[in-house]
Backbone as a printed PyTorch tensor [residue, N CA C, xyz], in Angstrom:
tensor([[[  0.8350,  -1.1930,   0.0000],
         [  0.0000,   0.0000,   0.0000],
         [  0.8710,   1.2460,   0.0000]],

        [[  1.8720,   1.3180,   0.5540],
         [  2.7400,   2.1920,   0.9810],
         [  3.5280,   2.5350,  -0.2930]],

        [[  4.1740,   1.4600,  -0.8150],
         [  4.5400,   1.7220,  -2.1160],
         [  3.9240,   1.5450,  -3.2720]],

        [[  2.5070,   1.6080,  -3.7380],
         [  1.7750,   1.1450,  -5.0320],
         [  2.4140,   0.2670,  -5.6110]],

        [[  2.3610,   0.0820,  -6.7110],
         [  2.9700,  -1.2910,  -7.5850],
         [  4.1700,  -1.2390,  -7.7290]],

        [[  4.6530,  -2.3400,  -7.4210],
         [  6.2290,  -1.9230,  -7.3260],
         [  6.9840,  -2.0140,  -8.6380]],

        [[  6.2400,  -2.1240,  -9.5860],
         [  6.4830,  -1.7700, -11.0640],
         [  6.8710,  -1.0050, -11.3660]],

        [[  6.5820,  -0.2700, -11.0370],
         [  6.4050,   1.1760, -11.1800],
         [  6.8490,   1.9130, -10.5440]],

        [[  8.3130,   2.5540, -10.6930],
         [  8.8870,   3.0780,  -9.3980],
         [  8.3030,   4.9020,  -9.3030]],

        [[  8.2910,   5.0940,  -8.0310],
         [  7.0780,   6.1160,  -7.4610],
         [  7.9380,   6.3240,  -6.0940]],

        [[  7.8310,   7.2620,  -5.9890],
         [  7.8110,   7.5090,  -4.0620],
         [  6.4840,   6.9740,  -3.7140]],

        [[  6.7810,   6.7230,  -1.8400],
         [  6.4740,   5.9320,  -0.9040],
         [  5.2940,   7.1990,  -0.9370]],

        [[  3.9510,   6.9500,   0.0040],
         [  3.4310,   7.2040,   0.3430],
         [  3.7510,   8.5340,   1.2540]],

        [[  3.1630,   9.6060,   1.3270],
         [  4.3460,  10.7660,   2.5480],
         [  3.3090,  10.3850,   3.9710]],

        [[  1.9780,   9.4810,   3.7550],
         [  1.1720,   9.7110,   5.6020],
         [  1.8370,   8.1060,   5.9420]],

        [[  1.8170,   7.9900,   7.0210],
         [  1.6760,   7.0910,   7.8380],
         [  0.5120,   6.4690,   7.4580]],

        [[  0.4570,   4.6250,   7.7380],
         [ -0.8330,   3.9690,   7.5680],
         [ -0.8220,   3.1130,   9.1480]],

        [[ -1.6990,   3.3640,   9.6990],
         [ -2.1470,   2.6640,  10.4190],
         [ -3.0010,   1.1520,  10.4890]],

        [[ -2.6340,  -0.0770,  10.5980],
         [ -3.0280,  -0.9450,  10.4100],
         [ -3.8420,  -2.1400,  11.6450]],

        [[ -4.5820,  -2.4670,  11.7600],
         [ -5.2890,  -3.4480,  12.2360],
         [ -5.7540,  -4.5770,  12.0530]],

        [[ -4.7440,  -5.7570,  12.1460],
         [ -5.3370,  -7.0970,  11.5720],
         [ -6.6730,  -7.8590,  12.3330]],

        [[ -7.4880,  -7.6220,  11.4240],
         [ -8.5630,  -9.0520,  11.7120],
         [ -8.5340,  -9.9820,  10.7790]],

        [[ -8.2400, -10.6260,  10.6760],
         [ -8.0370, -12.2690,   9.9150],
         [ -7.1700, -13.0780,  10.5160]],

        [[ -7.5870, -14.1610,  10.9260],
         [ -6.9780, -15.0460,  11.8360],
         [ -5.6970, -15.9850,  10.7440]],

        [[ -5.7340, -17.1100,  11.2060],
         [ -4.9050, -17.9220,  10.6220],
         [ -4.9630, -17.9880,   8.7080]],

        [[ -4.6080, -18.1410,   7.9350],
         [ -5.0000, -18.8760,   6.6300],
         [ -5.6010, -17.1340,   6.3330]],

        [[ -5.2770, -16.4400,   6.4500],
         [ -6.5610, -15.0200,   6.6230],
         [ -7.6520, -15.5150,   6.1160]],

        [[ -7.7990, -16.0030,   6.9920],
         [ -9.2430, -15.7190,   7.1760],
         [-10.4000, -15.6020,   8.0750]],

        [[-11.2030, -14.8470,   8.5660],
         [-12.0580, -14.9230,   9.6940],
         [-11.6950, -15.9670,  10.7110]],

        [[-11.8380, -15.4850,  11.9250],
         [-11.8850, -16.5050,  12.8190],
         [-13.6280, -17.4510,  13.0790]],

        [[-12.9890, -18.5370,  13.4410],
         [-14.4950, -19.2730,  13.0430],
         [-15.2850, -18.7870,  14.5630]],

        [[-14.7690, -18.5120,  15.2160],
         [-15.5540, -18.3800,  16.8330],
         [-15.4990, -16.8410,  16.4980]],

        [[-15.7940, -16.2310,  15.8820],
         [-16.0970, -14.4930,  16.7200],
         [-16.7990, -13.6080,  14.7460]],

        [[-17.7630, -13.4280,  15.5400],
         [-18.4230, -12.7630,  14.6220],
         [-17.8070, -11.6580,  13.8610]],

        [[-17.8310, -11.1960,  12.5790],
         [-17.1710, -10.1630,  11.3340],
         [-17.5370,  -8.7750,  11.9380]],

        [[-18.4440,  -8.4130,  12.3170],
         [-19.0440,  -7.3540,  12.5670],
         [-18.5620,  -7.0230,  14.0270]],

        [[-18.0140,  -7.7170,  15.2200],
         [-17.8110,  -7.9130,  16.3040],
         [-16.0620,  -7.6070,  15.9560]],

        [[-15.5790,  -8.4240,  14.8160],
         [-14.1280,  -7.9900,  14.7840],
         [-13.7310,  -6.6990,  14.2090]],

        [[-15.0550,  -6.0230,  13.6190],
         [-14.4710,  -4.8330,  12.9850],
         [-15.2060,  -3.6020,  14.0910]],

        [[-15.7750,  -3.9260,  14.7050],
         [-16.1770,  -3.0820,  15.6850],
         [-15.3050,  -2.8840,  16.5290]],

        [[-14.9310,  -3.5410,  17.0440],
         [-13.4420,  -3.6170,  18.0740],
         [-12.4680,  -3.0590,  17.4460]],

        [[-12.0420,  -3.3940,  16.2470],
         [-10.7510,  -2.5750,  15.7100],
         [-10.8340,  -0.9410,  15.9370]],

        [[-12.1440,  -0.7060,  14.8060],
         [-12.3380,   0.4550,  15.0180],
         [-12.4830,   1.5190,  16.3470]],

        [[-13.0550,   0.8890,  17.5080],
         [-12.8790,   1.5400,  18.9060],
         [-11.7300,   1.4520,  19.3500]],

        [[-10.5630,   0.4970,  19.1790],
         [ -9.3730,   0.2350,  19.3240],
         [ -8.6660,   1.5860,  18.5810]],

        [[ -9.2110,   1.9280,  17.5550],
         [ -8.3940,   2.8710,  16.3480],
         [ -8.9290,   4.4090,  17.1940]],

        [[-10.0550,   4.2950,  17.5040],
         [-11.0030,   6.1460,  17.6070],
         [-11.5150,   6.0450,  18.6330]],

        [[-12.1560,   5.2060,  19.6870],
         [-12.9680,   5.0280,  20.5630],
         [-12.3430,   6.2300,  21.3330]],

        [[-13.0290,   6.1900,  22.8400],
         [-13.1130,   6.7510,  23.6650],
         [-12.0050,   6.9500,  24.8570]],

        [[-11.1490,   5.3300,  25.0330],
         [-10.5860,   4.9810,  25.3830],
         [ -9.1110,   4.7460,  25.0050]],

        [[ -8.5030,   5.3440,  25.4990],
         [ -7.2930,   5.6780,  24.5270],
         [ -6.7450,   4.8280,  23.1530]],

        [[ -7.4410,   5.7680,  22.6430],
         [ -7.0070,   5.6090,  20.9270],
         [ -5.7980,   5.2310,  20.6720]],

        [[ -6.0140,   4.2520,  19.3380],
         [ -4.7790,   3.9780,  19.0610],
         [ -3.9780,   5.1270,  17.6710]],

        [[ -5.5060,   4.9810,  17.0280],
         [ -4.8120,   6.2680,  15.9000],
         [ -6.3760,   7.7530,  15.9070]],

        [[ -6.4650,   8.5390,  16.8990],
         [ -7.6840,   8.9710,  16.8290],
         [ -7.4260,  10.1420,  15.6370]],

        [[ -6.5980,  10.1440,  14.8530],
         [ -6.4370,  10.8640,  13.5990],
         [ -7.1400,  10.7550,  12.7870]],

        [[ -7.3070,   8.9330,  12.7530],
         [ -7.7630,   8.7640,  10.9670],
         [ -8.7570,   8.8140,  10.7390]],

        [[ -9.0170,   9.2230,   9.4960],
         [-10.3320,   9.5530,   9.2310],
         [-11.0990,   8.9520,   7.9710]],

        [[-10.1330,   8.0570,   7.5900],
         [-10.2540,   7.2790,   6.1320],
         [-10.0290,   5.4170,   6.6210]],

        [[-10.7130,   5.0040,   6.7750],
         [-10.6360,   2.9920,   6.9120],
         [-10.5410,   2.5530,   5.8720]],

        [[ -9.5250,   1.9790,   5.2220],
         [-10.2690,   0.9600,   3.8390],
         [-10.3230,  -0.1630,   4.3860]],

        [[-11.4350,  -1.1720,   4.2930],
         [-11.9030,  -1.9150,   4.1550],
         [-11.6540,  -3.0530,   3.0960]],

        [[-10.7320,  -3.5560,   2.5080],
         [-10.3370,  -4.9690,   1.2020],
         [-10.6150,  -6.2770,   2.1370]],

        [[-12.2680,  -6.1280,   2.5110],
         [-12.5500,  -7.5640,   2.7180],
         [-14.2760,  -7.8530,   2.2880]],

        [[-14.4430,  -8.7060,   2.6730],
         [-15.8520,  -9.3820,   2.3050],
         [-16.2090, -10.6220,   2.8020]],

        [[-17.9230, -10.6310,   2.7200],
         [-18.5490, -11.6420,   3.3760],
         [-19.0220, -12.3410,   2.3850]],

        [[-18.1500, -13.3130,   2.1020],
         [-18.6100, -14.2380,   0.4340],
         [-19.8790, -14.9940,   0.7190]],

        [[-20.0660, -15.1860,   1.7050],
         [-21.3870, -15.6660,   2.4690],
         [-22.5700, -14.6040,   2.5140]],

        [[-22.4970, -13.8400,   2.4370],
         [-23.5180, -12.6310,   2.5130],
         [-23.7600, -11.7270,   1.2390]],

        [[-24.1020, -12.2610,   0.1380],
         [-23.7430, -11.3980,  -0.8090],
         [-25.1610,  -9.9540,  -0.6160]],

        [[-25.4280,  -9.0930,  -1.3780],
         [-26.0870,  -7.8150,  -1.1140],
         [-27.5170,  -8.6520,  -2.0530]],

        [[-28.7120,  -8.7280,  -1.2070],
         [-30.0080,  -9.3540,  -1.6520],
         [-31.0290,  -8.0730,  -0.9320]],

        [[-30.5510,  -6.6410,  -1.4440],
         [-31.5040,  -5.4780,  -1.4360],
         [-31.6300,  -5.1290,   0.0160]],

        [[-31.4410,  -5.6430,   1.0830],
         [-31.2190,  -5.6040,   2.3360],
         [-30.2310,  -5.2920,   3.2280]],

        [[-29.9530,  -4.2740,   3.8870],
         [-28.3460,  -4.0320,   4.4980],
         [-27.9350,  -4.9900,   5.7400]],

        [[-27.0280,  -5.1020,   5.4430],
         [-26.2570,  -6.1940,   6.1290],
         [-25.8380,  -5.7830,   7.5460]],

        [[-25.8640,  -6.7110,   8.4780],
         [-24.8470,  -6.1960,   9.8360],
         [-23.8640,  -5.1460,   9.8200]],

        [[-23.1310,  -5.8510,   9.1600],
         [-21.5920,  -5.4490,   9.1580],
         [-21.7970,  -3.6640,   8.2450]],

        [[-22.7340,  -3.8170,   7.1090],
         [-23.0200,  -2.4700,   6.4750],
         [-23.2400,  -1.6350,   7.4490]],

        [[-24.6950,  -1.6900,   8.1940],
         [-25.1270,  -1.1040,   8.9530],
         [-23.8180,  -0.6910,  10.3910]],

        [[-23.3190,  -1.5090,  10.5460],
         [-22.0350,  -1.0090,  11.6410],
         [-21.5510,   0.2540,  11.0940]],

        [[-20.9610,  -0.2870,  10.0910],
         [-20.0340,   0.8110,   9.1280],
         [-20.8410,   2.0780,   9.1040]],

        [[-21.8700,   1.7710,   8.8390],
         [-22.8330,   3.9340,   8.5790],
         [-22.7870,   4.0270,   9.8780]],

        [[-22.9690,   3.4210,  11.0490],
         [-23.0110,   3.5260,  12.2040],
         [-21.5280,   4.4600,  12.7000]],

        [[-20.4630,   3.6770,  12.6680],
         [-19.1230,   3.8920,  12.8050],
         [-19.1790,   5.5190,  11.9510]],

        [[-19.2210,   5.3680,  11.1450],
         [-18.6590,   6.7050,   9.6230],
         [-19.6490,   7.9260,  10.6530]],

        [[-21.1960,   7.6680,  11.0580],
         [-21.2680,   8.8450,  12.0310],
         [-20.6960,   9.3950,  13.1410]],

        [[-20.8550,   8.2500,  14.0350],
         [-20.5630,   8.2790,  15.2170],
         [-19.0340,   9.1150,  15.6630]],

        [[-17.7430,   8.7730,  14.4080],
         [-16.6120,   9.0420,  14.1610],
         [-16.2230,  10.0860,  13.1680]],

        [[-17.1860,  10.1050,  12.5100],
         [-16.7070,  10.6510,  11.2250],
         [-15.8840,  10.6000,   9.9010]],

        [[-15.7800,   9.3750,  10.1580],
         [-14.9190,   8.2520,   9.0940],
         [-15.3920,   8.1210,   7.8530]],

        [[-14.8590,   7.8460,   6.9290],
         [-14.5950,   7.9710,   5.4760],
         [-14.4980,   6.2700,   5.3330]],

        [[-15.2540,   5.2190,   5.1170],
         [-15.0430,   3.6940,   4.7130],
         [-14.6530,   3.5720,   3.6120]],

        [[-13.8900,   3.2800,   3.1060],
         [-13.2260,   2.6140,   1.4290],
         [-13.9210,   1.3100,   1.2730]],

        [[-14.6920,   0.6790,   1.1460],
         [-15.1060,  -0.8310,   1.0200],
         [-14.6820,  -1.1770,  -0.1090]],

        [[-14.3280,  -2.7040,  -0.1410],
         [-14.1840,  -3.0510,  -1.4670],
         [-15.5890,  -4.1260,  -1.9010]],

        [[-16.1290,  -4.0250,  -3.7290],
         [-17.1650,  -4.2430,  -4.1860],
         [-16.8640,  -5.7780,  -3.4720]],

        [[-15.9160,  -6.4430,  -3.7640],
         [-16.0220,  -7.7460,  -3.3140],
         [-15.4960,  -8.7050,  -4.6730]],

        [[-14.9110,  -9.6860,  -4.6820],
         [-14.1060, -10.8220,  -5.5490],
         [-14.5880, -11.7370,  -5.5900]],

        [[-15.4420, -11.8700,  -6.5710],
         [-16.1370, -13.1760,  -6.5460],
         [-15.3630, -14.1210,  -7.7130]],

        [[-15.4430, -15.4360,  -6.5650],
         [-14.2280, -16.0850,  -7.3320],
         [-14.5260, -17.3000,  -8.0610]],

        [[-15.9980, -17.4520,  -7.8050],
         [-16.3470, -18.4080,  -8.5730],
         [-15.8720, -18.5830, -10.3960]],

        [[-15.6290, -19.4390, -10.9250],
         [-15.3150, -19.3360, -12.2430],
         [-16.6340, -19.2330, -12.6330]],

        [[-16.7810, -19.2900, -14.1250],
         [-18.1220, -19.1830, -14.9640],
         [-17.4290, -19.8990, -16.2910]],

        [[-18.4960, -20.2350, -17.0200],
         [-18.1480, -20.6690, -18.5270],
         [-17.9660, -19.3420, -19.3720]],

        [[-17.0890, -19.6810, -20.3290],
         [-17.5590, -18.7810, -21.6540],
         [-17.8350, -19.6880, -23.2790]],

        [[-19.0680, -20.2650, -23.0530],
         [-19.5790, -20.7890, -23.8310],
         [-19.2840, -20.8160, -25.5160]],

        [[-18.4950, -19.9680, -26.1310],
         [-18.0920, -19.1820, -27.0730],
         [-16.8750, -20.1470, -27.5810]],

        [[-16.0800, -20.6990, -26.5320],
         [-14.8960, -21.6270, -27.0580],
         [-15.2170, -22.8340, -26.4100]],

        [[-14.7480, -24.0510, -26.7510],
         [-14.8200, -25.3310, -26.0500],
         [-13.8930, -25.6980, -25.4870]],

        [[-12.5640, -25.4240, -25.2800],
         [-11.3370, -25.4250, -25.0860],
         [-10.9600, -23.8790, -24.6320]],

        [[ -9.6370, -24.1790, -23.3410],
         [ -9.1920, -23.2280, -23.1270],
         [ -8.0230, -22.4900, -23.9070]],

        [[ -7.6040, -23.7970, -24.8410],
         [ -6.7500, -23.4240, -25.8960],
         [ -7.1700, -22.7820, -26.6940]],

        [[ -9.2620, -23.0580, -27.0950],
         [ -9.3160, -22.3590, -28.1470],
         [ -9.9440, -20.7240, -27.7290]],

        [[ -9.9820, -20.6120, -26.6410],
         [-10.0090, -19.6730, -26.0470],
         [ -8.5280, -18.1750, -25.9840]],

        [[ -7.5940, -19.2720, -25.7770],
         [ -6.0160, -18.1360, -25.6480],
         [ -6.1340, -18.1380, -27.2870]],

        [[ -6.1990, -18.6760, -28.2130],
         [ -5.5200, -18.7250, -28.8400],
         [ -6.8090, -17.3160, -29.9820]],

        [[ -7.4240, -17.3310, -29.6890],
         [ -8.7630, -16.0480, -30.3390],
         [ -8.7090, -14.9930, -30.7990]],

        [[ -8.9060, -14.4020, -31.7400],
         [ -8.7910, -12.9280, -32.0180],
         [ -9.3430, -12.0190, -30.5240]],

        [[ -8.0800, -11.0300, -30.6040],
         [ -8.6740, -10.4530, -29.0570],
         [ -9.7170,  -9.7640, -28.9910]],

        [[-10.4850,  -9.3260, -30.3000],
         [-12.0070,  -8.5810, -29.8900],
         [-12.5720,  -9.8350, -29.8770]],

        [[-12.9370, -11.0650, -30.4470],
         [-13.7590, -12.2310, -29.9960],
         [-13.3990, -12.2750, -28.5740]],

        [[-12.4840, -12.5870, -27.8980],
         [-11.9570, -13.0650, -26.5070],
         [-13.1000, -12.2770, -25.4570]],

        [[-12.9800, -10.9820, -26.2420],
         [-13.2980,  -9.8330, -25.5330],
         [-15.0320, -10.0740, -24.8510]],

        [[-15.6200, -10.2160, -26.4690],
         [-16.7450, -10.0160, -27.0920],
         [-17.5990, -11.6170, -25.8870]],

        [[-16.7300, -12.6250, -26.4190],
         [-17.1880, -13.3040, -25.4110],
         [-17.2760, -13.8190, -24.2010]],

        [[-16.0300, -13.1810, -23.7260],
         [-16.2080, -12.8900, -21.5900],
         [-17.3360, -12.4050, -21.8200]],

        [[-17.6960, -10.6630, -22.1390],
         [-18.9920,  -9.8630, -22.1830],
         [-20.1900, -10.3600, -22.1720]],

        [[-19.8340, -11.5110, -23.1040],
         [-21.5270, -12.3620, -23.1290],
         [-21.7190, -13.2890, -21.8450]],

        [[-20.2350, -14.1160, -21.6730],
         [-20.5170, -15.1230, -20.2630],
         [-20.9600, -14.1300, -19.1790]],

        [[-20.3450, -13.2870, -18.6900],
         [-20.6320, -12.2140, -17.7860],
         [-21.9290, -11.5010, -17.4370]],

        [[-22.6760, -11.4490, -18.8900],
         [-23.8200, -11.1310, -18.6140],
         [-24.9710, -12.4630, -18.3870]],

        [[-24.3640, -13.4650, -18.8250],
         [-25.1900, -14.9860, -18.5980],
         [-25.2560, -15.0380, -16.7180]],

        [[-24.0450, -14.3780, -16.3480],
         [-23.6720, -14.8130, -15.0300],
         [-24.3120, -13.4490, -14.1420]],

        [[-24.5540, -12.2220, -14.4540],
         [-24.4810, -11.1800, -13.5660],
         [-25.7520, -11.2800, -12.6260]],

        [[-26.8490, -12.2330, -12.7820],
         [-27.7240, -11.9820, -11.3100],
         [-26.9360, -12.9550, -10.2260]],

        [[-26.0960, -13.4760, -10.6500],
         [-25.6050, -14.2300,  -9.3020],
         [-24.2550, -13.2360,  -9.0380]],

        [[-23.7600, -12.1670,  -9.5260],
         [-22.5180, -11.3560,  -9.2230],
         [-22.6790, -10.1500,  -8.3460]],

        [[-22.9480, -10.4960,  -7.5580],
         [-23.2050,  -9.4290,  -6.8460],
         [-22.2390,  -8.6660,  -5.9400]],

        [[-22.9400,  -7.1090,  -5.1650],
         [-21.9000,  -6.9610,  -3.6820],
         [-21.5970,  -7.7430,  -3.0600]],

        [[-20.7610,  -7.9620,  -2.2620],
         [-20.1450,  -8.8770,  -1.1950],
         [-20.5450,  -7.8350,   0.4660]],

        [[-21.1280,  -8.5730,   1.0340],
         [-21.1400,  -7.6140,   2.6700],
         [-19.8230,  -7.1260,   2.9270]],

        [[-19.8060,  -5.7080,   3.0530],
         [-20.6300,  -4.7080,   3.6430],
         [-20.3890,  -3.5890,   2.3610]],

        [[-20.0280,  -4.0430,   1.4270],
         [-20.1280,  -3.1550,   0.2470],
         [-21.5220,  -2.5750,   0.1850]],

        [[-22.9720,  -2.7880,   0.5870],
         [-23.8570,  -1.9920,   0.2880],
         [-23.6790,  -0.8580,   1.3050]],

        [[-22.5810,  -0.4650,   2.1600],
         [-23.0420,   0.5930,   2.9290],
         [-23.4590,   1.7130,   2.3330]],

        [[-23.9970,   2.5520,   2.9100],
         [-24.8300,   3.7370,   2.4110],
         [-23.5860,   5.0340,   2.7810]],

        [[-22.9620,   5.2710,   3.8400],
         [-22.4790,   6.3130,   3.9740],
         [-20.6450,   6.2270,   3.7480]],

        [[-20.2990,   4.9860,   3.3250],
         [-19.0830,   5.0850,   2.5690],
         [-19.0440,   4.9150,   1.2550]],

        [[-17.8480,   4.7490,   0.5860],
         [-17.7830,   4.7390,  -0.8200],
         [-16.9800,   2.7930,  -0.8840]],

        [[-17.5290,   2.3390,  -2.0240],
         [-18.0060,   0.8880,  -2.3830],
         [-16.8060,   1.6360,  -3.7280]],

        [[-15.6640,   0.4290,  -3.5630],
         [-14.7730,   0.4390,  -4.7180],
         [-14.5590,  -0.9730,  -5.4810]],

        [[-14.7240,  -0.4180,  -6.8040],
         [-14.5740,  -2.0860,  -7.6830],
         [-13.0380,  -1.2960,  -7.9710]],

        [[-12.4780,  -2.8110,  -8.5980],
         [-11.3300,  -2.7510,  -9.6160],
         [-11.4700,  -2.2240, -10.7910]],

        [[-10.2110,  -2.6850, -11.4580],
         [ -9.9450,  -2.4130, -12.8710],
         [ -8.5020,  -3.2280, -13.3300]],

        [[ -8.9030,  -3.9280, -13.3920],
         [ -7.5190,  -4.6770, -14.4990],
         [ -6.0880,  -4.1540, -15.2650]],

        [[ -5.4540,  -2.9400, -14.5320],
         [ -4.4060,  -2.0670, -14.8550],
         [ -3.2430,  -2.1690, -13.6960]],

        [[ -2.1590,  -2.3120, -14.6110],
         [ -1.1230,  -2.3810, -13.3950],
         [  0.4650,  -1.8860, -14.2010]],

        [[  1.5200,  -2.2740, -13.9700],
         [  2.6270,  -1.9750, -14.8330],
         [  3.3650,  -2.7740, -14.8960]],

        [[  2.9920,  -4.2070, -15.2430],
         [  3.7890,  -5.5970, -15.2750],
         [  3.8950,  -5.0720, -16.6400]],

        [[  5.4530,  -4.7650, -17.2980],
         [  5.8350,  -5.0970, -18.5930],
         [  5.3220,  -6.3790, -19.2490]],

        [[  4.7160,  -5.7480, -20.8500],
         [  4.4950,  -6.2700, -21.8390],
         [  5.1310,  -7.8600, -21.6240]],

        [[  6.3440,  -8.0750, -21.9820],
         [  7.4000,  -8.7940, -21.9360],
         [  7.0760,  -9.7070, -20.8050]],

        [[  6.7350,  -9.8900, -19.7030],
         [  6.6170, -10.2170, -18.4440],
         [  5.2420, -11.2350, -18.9070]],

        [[  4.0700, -10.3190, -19.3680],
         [  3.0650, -10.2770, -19.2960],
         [  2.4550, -12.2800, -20.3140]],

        [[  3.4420, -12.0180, -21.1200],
         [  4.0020, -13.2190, -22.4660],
         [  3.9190, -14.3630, -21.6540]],

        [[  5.1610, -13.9300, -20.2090],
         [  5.3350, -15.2850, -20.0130],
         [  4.2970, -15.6620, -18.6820]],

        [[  3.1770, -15.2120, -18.6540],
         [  2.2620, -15.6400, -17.3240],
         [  1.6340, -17.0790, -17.7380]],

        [[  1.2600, -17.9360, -17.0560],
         [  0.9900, -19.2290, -17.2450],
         [ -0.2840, -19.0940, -17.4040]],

        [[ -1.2450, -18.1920, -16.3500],
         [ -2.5010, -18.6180, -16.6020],
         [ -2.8760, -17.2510, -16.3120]],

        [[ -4.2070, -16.7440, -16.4000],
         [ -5.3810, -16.3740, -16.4500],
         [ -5.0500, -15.1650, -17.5080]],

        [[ -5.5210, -15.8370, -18.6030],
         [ -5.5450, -14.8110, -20.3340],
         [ -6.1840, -13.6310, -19.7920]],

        [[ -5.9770, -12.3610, -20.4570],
         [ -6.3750, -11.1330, -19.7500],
         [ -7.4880, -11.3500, -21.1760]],

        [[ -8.6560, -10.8750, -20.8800],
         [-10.0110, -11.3490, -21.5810],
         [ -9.7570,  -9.6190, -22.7290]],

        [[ -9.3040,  -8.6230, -21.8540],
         [ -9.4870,  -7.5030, -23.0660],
         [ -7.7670,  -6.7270, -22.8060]],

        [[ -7.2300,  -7.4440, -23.9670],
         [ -5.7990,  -6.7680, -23.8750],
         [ -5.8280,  -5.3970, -24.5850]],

        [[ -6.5930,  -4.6610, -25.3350],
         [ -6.6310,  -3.7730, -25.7570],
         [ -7.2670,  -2.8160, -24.7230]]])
């Protein structure tokens, strides 16, 4: 975080980041203590009342999710904490949309060979179509529906040289243009 992609040479960050791990072993959640219970604690740990650990910050990002909870029009625990928290504090949440990692087909090739091997607007043309076969099951991930922070997706950009890029083993970038 501190240094962005290390591709890309850049100066370091000039603030300080303050960090708080919740993810247990394997990162991932601990199986005995509720998501919403571990991020509540951090955060009073970070701003509370009781001597703060960073009562500065005013920005949390958030790069996690409840793959179990996806967003079904209803706000979630953990959402509802977060608008809770962002008043109470005055905090700024970064959430991330969430990584859903399920694979999907792309019906378009029968083979993954005949897939790499495609004109890259077909390649393109037909992720676009699997994607939309797939998008009522793609949803937010909890607590991405919060209401009073900002909900961040990706984007597929980075500065791994061309050259580099040749020799990756797997996952074909679907729109190289």
């Amino acid at each position: 975080i501190v240094h962005g992609d290390r591709n890309k040479p850049e100066p370091p960050l000039p603030r300080q980041i303050h960090c708080i791990p919740v993810l247990g072993s394997a990162d991932r959640f601990p199986s005995d203590r509720l998501i919403v219970d571990l991020i509540y604690q951090a955060v009073m740990r970070m701003r509370g009342p009781t001597d703060p650990s960073a009562p500065h910050v005013i920005i949390v990002n958030i790069s996690l999710g409840n793959a179990r909870r996806r967003f079904h029009g209803q706000l979630s625990p953990w959402a509802r904490l977060l608008d809770r928290l962002a008043y109470r504090f005055g905090i700024l949440f970064l959430v991330s949309a969430g990584n859903v990692s399920e694979e999907f087909p792309v019906r378009a090739f029968a083979t993954g060979r005949d897939f790499e091997d495609a004109q890259e607007n077909a390649r393109a043309r037909a992720v676009l179509r699997a994607i939309a076969d797939v998008q009522a099951d793609r949803r937010l991930l909890s607590p991405a529906e919060t209401v009073n922070g900002l909900t961040i997706g990706a984007r597929n950009i980075d500065w791994v040289p061309q050259a580099d890029r040749a020799l990756a083993r797997a996952n074909v970038n679907p729109y190289p243009a």
